[in-house]
C-alpha angles and dihedrals in degrees: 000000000000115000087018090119142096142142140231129287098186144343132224149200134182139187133212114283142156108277125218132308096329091047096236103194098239156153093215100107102070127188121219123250136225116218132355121341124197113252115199150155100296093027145285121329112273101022122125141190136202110214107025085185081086111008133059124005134125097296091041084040086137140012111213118189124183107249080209085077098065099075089049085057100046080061100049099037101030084166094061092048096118084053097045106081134098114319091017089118091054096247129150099212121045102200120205109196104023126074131173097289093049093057127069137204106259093023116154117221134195100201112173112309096345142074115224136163137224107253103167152319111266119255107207125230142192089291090070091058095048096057101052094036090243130111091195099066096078090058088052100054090057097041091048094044093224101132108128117214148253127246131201119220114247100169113015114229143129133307134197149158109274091033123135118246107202130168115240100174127012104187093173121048101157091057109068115171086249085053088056094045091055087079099059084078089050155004114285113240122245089265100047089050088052089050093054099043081070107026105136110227095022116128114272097235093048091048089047083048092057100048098053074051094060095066093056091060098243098320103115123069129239117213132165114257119270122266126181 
């Protein structure tokens, strides 16, 4: 587990505002904030979300992204450069020193004053592409695999910038958020989906999602909820 640790660069809220051209009701456009938030069982103080029914909630409690991506996107998406900076992907928590191959499904985080666990990557919806204009960024973030990931709350407590990120528990090794994101591109095979039916840490509704696919022998995809 050496090396498996960060901190955070910035943390952000957002209310719920009109998004884009077509005026999505949505949390997705968060502000930073100075000093120490709540974090808690369903997020971080002051955060808000418009359809509950796929975002928030106790396994989506948080949305973490590597600050490290944003130079990679810059790059691929020079257009969009005012909107890539910390907190343009509309996560709460911007990470220096983990990415997507470094974390695992089920990881258990201390990250300033609060515990919280690894629950799953983000798939993009149409809320992504509202936000930069573009239709093809949703596309990007999956090819690209840089989707940053939720955590659910275990012990509520403060966060801050400045703040240490450590692993304290990594139940699954084998699972790293690059590994899960892996099966956006394909099935999973009947292994994988038994894997995932138990797979400690994992996000109920994706679990759940796993096990109706057991008894179809592999056939039906399982894919993380959607979050945006």
């Amino acid at each position: 587990m050496a090396g498996d640790s960060g901190s955070i660069v910035s943390v952000q809220v957002g209310r719920i505002a009109p998004l884009g051209r077509r005026r999505v009701p949505s949390g997705f456009v968060k502000q930073p904030v100075s000093g120490p938030v709540m974090a808690g069982e369903l997020g971080l103080a002051g955060d808000h979300q418009a359809d509950p029914r796929v975002h928030g909630g106790p396994d989506k409690a948080i949305y973490c992204y590597p600050v490290e991506h944003y130079e990679k996107w810059r790059a691929m998406a020079p257009s969009a450069t005012p909107l890539l900076v910390p907190g343009g992907f509309g996560e709460n928590l911007t990470t220096q020193g983990l990415d997507e191959d470094q974390v695992c499904i089920g990881d258990i985080f201390r990250a300033g004053g609060a515990t919280v666990q690894v629950t799953q990557p983000r798939q993009p919806c149409f809320k992504l592409a509202l936000r930069f204009d573009d239709n093809q960024m949703i596309k990007a973030m999956v090819r690209s695999g840089m989707s940053g990931w939720y955590v659910r709350v275990l012990e509520p407590g403060p966060v801050e910038a400045g703040a240490s990120i450590t692993l304290i528990e990594r139940r699954n090794p084998q699972w790293s958020i690059a590994r899960f994101n892996g099966l956006l591109g394909r099935r999973a095979t009947p292994a994988e989906i038994g894997e995932l039916a138990d797979l400690s840490g994992l996000a109920s509704d994706v679990q759940s999602s796993a096990r109706a696919a057991l008894t179809n022998a592999g056939k039906t995809a399982v894919k993380p909820s959607r979050s945006d």
